[in-house]
C-alpha positions in Angstrom: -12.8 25.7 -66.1 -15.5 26.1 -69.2 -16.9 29.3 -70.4 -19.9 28.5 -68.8 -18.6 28.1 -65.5 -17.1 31.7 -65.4 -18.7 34.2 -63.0 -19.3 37.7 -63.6 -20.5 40.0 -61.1 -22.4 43.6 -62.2 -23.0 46.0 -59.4 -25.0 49.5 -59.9 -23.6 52.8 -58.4 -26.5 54.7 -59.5 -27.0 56.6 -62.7 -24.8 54.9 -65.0 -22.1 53.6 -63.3 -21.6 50.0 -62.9 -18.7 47.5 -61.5 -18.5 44.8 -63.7 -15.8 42.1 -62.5 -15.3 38.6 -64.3 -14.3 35.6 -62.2 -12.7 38.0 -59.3 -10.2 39.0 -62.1 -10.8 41.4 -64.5 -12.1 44.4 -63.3 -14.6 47.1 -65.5 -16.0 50.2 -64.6 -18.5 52.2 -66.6 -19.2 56.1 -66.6 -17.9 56.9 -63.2 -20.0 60.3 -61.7 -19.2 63.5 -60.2 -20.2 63.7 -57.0 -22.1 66.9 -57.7 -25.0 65.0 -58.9 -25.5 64.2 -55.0 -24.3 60.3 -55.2 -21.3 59.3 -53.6 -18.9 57.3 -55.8 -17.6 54.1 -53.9 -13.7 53.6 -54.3 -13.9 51.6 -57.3 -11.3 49.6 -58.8 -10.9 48.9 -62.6 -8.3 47.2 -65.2 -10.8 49.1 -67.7 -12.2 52.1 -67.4 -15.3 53.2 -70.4 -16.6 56.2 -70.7 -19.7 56.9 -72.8 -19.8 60.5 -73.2 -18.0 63.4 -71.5 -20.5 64.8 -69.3 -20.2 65.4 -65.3 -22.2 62.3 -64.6 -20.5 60.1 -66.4 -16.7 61.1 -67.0 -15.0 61.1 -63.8 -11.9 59.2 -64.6 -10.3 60.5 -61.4 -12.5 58.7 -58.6 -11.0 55.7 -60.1 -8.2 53.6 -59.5 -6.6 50.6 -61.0 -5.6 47.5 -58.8 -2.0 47.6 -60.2 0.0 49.9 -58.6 1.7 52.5 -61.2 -0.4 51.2 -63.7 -3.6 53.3 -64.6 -6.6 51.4 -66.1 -7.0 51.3 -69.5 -9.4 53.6 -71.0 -12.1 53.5 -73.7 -13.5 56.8 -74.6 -15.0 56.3 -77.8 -16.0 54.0 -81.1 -13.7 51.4 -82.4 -12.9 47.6 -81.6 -10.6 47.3 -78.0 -9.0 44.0 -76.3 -8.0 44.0 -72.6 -7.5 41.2 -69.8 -9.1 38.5 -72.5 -12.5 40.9 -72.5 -13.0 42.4 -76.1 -15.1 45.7 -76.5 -16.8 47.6 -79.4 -17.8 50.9 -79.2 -20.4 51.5 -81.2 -20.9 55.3 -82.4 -24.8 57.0 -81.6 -26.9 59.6 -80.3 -27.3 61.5 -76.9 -30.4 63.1 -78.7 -33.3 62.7 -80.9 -31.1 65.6 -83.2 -27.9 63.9 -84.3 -26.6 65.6 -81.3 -27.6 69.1 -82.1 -29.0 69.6 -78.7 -27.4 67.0 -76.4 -24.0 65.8 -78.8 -22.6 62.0 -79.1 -22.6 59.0 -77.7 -21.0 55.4 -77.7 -22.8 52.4 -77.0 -20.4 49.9 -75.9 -20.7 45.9 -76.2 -18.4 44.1 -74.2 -17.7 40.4 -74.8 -16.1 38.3 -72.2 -16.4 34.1 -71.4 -19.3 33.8 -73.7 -21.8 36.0 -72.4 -22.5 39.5 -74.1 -23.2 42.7 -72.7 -24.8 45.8 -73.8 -24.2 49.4 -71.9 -26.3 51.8 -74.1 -24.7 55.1 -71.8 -27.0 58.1 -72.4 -28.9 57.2 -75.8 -31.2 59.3 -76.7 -32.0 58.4 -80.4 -35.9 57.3 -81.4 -34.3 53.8 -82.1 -31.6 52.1 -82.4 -30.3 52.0 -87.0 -30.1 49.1 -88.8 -26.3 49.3 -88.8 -25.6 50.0 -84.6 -28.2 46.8 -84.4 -25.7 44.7 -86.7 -22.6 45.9 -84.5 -24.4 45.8 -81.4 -25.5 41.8 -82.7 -26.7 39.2 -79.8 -27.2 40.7 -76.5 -27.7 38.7 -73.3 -27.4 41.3 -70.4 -28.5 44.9 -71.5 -28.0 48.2 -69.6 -30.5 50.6 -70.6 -31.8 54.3 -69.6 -35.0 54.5 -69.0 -35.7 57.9 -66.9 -36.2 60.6 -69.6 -35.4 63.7 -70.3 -31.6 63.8 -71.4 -32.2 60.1 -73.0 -34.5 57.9 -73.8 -37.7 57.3 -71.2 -39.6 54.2 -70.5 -41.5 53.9 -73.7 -38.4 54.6 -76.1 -36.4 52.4 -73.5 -39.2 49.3 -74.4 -38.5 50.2 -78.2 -34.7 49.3 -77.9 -35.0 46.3 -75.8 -37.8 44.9 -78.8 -34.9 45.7 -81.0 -31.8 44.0 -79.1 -34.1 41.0 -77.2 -32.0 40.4 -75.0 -32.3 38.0 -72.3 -31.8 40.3 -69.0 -32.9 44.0 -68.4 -30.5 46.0 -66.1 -32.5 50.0 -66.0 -30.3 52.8 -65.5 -30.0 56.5 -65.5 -33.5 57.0 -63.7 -34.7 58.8 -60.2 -33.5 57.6 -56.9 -33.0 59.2 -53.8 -30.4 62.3 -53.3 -29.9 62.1 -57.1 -30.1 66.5 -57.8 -31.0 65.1 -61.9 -34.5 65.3 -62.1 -35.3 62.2 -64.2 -38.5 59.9 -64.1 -39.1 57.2 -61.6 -38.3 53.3 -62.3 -42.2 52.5 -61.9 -43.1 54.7 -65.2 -40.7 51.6 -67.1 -41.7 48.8 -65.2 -45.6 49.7 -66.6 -44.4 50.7 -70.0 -42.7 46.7 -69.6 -46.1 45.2 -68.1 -43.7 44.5 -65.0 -45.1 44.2 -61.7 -43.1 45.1 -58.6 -39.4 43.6 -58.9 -37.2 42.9 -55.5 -33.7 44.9 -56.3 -30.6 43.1 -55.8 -27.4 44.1 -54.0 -25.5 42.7 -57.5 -26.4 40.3 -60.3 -24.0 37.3 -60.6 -24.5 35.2 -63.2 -22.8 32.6 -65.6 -23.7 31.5 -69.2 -25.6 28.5 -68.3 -27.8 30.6 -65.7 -29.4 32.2 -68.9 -32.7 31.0 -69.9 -35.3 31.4 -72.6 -37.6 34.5 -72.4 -36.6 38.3 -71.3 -36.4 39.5 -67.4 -36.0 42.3 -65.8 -33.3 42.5 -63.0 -33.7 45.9 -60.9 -30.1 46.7 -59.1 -29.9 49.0 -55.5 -26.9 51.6 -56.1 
């Protein structure tokens, strides 16, 4: 089977938690949630487990499980280079706040790199833009994961200043108002007008393969 024949599935649990699995065999999860935010966290799976910073609504390494018995998922926490089940990650060092993390502390961005298509998960950045030297790290994006809801990260208008800077070829919004969420945090429709998007149809999950991507930027809206 080619590279471009591979399928990976991304699912949204709401806030920043997605399921990521490539070709029904590797297995990703990303920022698991406490429940305390008022979301229930689906029994989720995963060979690797990221984590993007360690606050309550993104660090709950217990609510998952790994699909190997007796063997606990492997877990990035951090910036540096990783390699698991053929998938190769970089974390890539930023901001949770306009302050160098005087008011809200760090942040990794992780890329993730897996049967030729590129993913971006940008976790809770909060910085004005995106330096010269996380863009060089960060390099070709096809499928990026951004906040867009405000207040503890970037909002719609500093979410549109990162995607002019990464260009990638599919928007996935995160981190933004939805029903039962106790986070008070702006609405998807405040990005959606920053983007000059009209109403988008969520979908249950995106699956997609390299040859699926085409020219131009869109905007795929997930239902957790």
């Amino acid at each position: 089977m080619e590279h471009s024949d591979y399928i990976m599935q991304i699912i949204w649990n709401g806030q920043s938690c997605f399921h990521i699995i490539k070709n029904n065999q590797a297995k990703i999860v990303i920022d698991p949630f406490d429940e305390q935010i008022g979301l229930r966290v689906p029994k989720l799976e995963a060979d690797v487990l990221l984590i993007t910073h360690s606050h309550y609504d993104h660090n709950n390494k217990k609510a998952i499980t790994s699909p190997l018995a007796g063997h606990p998922p492997f877990i990035i926490e951090g910036p540096g280079e990783y390699e698991a089940k053929g998938i190769f990650f970089q974390g890539v060092h930023s901001w949770h706040d306009e302050k160098e993390g005087t008011e809200r502390g760090e942040n990794t961005i992780y890329t993730i790199k897996a049967e030729g298509l590129r993913l971006c998960h940008l976790g809770d950045f909060g910085q004005r833009e995106l330096s010269e030297e996380q863009l060089e790290v960060i390099d070709e994006v096809d499928i990026l994961m951004v906040p867009v809801g405000g207040k503890y990260t970037i909002d719609a208008k500093g979410a549109q200043k990162v995607i002019s800077q990464i260009e990638p070829k599919i928007v996935i919004p995160m981190h933004y108002q939805i029903p039962k969420l106790k986070i008070k945090l702006d609405g998807l429709d405040f990005f959606l007008k920053a983007m000059g998007a009209k109403s988008i149809e969520p979908q249950t999950k995106l699956i997609i393969k390299k040859k699926d991507l085409t020219e131009g930027m869109k905007i795929v809206v997930l239902k957790p």
